[in-house]
TIGUNU-622459 format. One record per residue (C-alpha): z, y, x. Coordinates in steps of 0.25 Angstrom, whole numbers, padded with zeros to 4 digits, always signed. Each point is the difference from the previous one (the first is absolute). Example, Ala and Ser with C-alpha at 12.3 -4.5 7.8 and 13.67 -1.06 7.14 Angstrom:
residues 2
+0031-0018+0049 -0002+0014+0006 
end
This chain:
residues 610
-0434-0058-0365 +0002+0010-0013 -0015+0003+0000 -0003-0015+0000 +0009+0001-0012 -0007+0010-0007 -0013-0004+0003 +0002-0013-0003 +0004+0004-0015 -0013+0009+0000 -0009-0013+0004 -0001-0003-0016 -0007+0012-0003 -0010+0003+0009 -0011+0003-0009 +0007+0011-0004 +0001+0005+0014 -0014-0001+0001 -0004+0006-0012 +0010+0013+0003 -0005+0003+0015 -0017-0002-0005 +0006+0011-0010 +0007+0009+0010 -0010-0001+0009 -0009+0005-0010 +0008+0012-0004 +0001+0005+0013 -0014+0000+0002 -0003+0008-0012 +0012+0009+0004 -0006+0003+0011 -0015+0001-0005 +0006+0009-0011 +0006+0010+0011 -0015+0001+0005 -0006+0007-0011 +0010+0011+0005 -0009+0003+0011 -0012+0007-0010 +0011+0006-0009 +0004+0009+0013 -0011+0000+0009 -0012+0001-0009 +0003+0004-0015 +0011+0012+0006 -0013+0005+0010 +0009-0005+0015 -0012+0001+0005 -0016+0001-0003 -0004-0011+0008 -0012-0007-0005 +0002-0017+0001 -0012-0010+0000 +0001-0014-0004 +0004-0010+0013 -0004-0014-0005 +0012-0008+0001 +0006-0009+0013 -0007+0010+0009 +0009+0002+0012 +0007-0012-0002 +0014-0002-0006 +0004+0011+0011 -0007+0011-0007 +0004-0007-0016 +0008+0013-0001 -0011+0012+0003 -0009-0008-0007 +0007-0001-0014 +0005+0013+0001 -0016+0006+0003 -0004-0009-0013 +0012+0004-0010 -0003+0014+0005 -0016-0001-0005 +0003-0007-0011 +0007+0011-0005 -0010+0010+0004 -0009-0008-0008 +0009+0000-0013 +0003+0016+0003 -0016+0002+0001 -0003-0009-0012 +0014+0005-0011 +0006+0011+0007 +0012+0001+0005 +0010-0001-0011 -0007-0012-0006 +0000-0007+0014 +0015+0003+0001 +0003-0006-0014 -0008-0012+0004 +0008-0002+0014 +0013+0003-0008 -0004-0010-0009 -0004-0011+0011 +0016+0002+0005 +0005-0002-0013 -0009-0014+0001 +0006-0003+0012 +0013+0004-0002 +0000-0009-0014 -0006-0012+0009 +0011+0001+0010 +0013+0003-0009 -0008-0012-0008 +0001-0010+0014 +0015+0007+0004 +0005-0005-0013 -0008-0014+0001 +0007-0002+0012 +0013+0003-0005 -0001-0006-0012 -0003-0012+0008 +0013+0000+0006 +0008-0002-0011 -0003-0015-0003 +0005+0000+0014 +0011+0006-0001 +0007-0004-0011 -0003-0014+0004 +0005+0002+0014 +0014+0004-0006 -0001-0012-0011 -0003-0009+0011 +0014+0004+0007 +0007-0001-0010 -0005-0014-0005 +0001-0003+0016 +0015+0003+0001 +0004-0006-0014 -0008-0013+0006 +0008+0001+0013 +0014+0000-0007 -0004-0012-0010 -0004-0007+0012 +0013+0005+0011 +0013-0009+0001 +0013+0003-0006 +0006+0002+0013 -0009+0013+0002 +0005+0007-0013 +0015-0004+0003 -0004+0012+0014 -0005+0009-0006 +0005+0011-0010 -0007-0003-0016 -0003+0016+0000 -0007+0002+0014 -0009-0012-0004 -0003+0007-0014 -0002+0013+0005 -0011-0006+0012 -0006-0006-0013 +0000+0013-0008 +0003+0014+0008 -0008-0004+0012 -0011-0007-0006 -0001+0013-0009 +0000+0007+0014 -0010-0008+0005 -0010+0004-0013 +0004+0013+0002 -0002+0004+0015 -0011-0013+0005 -0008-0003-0010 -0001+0015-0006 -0004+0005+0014 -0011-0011+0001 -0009+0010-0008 +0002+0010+0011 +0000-0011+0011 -0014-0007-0006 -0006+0014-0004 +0002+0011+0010 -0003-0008+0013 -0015-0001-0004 +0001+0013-0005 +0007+0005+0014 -0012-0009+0008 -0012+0007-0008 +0005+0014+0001 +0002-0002+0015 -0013-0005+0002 -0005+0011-0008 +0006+0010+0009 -0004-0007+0014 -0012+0000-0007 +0000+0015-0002 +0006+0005+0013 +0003-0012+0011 +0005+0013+0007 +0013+0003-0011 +0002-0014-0005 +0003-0004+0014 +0010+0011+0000 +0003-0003-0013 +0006-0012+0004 +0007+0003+0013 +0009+0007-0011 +0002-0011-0010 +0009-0008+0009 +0011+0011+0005 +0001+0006-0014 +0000-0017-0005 +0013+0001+0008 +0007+0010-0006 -0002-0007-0015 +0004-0014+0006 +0012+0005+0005 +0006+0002-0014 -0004-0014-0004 +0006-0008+0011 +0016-0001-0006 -0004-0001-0013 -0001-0016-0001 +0011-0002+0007 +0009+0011-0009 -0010-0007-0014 +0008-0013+0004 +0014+0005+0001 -0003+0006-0012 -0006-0013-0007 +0015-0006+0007 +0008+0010-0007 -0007-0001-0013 +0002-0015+0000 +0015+0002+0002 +0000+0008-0011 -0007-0009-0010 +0010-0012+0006 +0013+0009-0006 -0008+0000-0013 -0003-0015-0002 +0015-0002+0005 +0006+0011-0009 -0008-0007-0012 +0007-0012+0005 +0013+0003+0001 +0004+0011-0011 +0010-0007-0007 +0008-0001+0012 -0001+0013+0004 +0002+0007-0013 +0012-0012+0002 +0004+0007+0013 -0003+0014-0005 -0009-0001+0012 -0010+0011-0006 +0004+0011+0011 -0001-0010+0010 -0015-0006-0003 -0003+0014-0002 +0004+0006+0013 -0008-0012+0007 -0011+0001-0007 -0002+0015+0002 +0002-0003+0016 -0012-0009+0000 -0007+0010-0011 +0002+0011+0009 -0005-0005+0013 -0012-0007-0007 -0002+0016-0005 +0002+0006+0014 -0013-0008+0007 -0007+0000-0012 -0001+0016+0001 -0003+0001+0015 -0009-0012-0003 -0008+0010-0010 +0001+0012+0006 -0005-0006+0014 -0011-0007-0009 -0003+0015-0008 -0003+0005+0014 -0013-0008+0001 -0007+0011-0009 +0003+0012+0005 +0000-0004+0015 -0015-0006+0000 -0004+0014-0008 +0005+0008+0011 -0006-0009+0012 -0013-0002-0007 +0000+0016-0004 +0004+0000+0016 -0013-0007+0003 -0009+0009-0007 +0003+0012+0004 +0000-0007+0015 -0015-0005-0004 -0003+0013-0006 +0003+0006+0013 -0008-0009+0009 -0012+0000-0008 +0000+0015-0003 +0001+0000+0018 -0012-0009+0001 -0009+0007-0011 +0004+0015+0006 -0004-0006+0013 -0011-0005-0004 +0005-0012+0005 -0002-0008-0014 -0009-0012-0004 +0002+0007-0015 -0003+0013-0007 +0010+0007-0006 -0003-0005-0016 +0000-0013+0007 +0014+0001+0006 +0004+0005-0014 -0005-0013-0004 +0009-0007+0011 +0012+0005-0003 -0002-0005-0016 -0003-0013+0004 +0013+0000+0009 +0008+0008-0009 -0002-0013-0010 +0004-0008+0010 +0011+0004+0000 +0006-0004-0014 -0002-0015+0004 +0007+0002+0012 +0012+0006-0007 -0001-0012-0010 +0000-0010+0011 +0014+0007+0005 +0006+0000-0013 -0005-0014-0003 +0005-0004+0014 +0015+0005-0003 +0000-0006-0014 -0006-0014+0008 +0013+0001+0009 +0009+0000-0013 -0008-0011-0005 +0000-0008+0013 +0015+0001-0002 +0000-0008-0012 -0009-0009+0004 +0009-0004+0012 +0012-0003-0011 -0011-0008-0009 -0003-0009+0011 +0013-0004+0003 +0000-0007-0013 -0015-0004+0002 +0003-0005+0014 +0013-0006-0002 -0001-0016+0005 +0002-0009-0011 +0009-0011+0007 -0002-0011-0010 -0012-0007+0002 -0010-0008-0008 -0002-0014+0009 -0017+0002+0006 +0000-0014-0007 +0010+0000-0012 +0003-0014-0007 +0000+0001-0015 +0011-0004-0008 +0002-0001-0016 +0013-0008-0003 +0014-0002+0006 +0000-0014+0002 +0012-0005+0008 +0009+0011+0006 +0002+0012+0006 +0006+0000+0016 +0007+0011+0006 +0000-0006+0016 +0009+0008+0010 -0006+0013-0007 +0006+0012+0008 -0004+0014-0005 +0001+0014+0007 -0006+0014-0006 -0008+0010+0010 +0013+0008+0003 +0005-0016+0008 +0012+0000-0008 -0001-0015-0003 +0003-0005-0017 -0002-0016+0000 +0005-0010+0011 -0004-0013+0002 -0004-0003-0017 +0000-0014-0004 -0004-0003-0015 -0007-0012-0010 -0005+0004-0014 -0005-0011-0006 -0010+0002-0011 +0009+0004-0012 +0013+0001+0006 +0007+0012-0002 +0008+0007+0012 +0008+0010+0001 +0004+0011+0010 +0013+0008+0001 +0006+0008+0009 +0005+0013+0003 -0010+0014-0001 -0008+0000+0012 +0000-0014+0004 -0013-0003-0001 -0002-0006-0012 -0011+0010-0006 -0007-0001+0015 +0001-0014-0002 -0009-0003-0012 -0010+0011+0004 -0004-0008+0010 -0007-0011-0008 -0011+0007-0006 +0000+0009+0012 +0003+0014-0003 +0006-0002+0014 -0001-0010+0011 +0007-0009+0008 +0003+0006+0015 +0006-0016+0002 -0001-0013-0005 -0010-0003-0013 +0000-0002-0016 -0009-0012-0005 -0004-0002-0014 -0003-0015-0002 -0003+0000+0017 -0009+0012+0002 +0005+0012+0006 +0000+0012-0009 -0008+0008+0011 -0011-0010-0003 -0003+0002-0014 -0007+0007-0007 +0009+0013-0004 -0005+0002-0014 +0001-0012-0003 +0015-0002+0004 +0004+0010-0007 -0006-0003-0012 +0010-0013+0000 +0013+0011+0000 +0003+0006-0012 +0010+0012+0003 +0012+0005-0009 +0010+0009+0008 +0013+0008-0003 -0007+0013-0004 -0011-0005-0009 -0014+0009+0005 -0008+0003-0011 -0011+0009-0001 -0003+0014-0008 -0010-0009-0008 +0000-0009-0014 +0012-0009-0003 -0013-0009-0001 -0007+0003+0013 +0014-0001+0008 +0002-0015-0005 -0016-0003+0004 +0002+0008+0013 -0003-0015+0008 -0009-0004-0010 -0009+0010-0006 -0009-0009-0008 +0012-0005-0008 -0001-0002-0015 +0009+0008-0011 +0007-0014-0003 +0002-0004+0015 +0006+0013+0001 +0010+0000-0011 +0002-0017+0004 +0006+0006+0012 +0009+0013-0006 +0006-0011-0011 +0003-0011+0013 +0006+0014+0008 +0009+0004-0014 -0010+0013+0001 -0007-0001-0012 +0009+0003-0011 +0003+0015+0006 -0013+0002+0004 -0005-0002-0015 +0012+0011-0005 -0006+0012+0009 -0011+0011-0004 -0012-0008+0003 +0005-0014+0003 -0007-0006+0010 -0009+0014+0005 +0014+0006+0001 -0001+0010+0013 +0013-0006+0009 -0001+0014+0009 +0001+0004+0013 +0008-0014+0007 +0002-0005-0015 +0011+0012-0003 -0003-0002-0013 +0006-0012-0002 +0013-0005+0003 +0003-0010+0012 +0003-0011-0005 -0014+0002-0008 -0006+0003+0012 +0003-0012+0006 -0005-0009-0011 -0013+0006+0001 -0001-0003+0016 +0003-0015-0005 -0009+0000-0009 -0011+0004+0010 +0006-0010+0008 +0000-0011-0009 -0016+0004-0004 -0005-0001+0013 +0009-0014+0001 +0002-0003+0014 +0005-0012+0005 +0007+0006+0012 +0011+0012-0006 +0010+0009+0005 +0010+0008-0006 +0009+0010+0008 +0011+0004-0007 -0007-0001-0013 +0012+0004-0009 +0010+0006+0009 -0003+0014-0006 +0001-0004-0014 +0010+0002-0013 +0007-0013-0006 -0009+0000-0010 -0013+0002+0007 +0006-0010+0014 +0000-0010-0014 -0014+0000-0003 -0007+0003+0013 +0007-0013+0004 -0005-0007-0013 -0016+0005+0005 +0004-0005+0014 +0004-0012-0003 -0012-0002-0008 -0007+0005+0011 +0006-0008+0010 -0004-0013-0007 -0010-0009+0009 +0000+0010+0009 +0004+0001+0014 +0010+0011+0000 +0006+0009+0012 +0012+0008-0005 +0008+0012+0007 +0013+0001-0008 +0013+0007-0001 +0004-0004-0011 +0004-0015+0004 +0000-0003-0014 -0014+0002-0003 -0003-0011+0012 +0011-0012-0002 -0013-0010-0005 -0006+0002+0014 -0005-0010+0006 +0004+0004+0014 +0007+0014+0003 +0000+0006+0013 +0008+0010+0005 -0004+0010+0009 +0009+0010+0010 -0005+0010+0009 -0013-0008+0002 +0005-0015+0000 +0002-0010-0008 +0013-0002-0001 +0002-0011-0013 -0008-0008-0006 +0000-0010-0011 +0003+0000-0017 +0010+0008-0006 +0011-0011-0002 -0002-0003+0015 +0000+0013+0006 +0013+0004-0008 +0005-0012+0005 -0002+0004+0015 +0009+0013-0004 -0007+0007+0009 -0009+0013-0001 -0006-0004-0013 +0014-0002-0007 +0004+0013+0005 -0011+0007-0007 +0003-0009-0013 +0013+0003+0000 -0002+0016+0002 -0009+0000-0011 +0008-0009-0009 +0010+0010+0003 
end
């Protein structure tokens, strides 16, 4: 399945594939033609032997004899030049034609890397821009498992890993393969006798180098864990600093995070030393195998037993002496894939996760709120089957406003998630003017809510840009129309660069009241008809409640309004308020009538009244 993976992200550059193996291909064929023209250098030009060759025209013998054919013919030719220049002019010309050949094939070994890297680089863009796609499109309820500093460090660390040790290697993976094939059928061609020898060793000694590899994925992603864990104490100590410089916690954090740190540096040092081993270990074996080749061949040729002369055999053990720098690069290559494959296993978690809220195959459109909104027996459990919600009945007509109360953790949060499906149902149904929210389109519901929570979430962009977020094509005027409705625009005009101010990282720039009047702001452009507001000014100053509820109210106008409040001041004008305790709804009705029950809602009133 993870080479599925991976050579599904290749598929979109095939060409490049194609391109880099027609150039190594061509490289080893000129790296083994350029090794020929060691044969007159030794045998002719440094008297080996006197031998006088004639000229056999070519393809006599067959392909069976292509060998002692082209060796008889390179032999003449340079008896010919010797005859003609001499010596020391015929060895200057064959230097010469190895440099040629040496020029054409580092000049195809670097096409055929260079050819890679458009690959590559787009392999590791494609990742990225695969798992950024994933989480846009993943439910809220996947985010609310998993740790903010595991999913960040798959999207970073690993991805880097899977740059570093996959696509890196696929040089050597591309490359030394046809180069490994050519110089094997160069030796078979050469000498049946010691290639078949030859590769009655490759496998033992293979084993010896495979050995090394086989922990290293499984050590690569308890060390990937641990480095995740790591990241995680980050993200939460950035979090939480006030409080434990509050708690004078500093030694605490710190002894944690040196545990994790620790560990995390334990398996990455056998991880690197078992993955440093691969050199060293492939240089001894392949060292091993010469010298066993050397032996053999020296038997046959002492013996007489040999189908090659001594020069020949020379020749041989070049060839397979070349052979073995792809080999080594292979094992390197497959220990740094291991590590990679490690990484890649963690990406696809994100990649594969199942995104449980569905677009209908034949969604309805909807572009208006019509009538109402129906909450029917609606019932909600998460994955973990700790059920939230119990048997929900609701009506929001078309502009109504209704509100929900309710102790922390009774639902209420859950509750207006559900409507544009962030979450959905596990019983009963929410309608919108009689259509099943699972049956519409999901884009277009949500571009009927318009969002404005208890921590306002901006972006580290433009006070401008963060207004337009839901309308990019928004004019200067619409834009500034909607900070002056939000009470935003008077501050905005008294910062650096008015409305290009930078708000910073979640808008820590600004204060939250401002904050929050920027998020009503972007509300208010995008103009909704459907809007909800969860807790909207339970975090705020006097001063600031005061004119956030000025923009809400503004806001609120026309509009059919869902409110999460605390504060039971801020929701008195409700058309209908209900109140929620441990899942159920336990009260409902106006403000005058539920205090009138002097029930749950009236012990809330008077607690804050006190």
């Amino acid at each position: 399945m993870k080479n599925k993976v991976f050579l599904g992200l290749l598929a979109p550059y095939k060409r490049y594939v194609v391109g880099t193996l027609t150039m190594n291909i061509l490289a080893a064929l000129f790296n083994v033609v350029s090794f020929t023209l060691l044969l007159p250098i030794l045998q002719i030009l440094f008297r080996v032997n006197n031998e006088v060759y004639d000229f056999i025209p070519w393809g006599t013998g067959g392909l069976s004899n292509i060998v002692d054919v082209g060796k008889n013919n390179l032999y003449y030719y340079c008896q010919q030049l010797i005859a003609v220049y001499g010596e020391v002019t015929t060895l200057l010309l064959l230097g010469l034609a190895l440099s040629a050949l040496t020029f054409i094939k580092t000049a195809t070994y670097f096409g055929g890397s260079a050819l890679l890297m458009p690959l590559r680089t787009g392999v590791v863009r494609d990742i990225r821009s695969s798992i950024y796609r994933k989480i846009l499109s993943l439910p809220l309820s996947f985010f609310s498992q998993e740790r903010k500093g595991d999913i960040l460090t798959r999207v970073t660390t690993d991805v880097n890993e899977v740059d570093a040790s996959v696509t890196a290697s696929l040089d050597m993976l591309v490359k030394n393969p046809i180069f490994i094939v050519v110089y094997v059928i160069t030796l078979i061609t050469i000498s049946w006798q010691l290639a078949l020898f030859t590769l009655l060793i490759v496998p033992v000694l293979a084993l010896g180098i495979g050995s090394i590899g086989k922990r290293l994925k499984q050590r690569s992603l308890l060390m990937q864990s641990r480095l995740s864990d790591s990241v995680s104490q980050i993200e939460e100590t950035l979090g939480g600093l006030r409080i434990i410089k509050a708690f004078i916690a500093e030694g605490k954090m710190q002894e944690r995070f040196d545990r994790v740190n620790n560990e995390y540096r334990r398996i990455a040092c056998r991880v690197a030393i078992r993955q440093s081993a691969a050199h060293p270990v492939s240089e001894f074996l392949g060292t091993v195998m010469i010298v066993i080749v050397l032996w053999f061949g020296g038997w046959l040729i002492f013996n007489g037993k040999a189908d090659i002369d001594a020069n020949l055999f020379i020749y041989y053990l070049v060839i397979l002496y070349t052979t073995l720098q792809p080999i080594k690069e292979i094992s390197r290559a497959g220990y740094a894939i291991q590590k990679g494959m490690a990484s890649l296993e963690r990406i696809r978690k994100i990649l594969d996760a199942e995104n449980t809220i569905k677009e209908a195959e034949h969604p309805q459109a909807v572009t208006s709120l019509e009538k109402d909104i129906q909450l029917r027996d609606v019932n909600f459990s998460y994955s973990t089957g700790a059920q939230v919600l119990f048997d929900i009945n609701l009506t929001i007509r078309k502009g109504e406003t209704i509100a929900l109360v309710g102790q922390s953790g009774s639902g209420k949060s859950t509750l207006v998630d559900l409507i544009p499906r962030y979450h959905d149902v596990t019983g009963g149904s929410i309608l919108i003017d009689g259509h099943d929210v699972r049956d519409l389109n999901i884009r277009q519901l949500r571009s009927l809510i318009g969002n404005v929570n208890q921590e306002a979430i901006l972006f580290n962009d433009t006070i401008r840009n963060n207004i337009a977020f839901g309308k990019p094509d928004a004019t200067d005027e619409e834009i500034q129309a909607a900070a002056r409705i939000a009470n935003a625009h008077d501050f905005i005009m008294q910062t650096e660069q008015g409305y290009d101010t930078l708000v910073g990282d979640r808008g820590g720039k600004l204060s939250g009241g401002q904050r929050q009047r920027i998020s009503i702001a972007r509300a208010i452009l995008k103009n909704p008809p459907i809007l909800i507001l969860d807790e909207a000014t339970s975090a705020l100053d006097t001063e600031s409640e005061r004119l956030v509820q000025e923009a809400l109210e503004r806001l609120m106008s026309s509009r059919t309004t869902i409110a999460i409040a605390h504060r039971l001041s801020t929701i008195r004008n409700a058309s209908c308020i209900y109140v929620l305790h441990e899942g159920h709804v336990v009260e409902q009705g106006t403000h005058d009538r539920l205090i009138a029950l002097n029930g749950y809602y009236k012990r809330l009133h008077d607690m804050q009244q006190l």
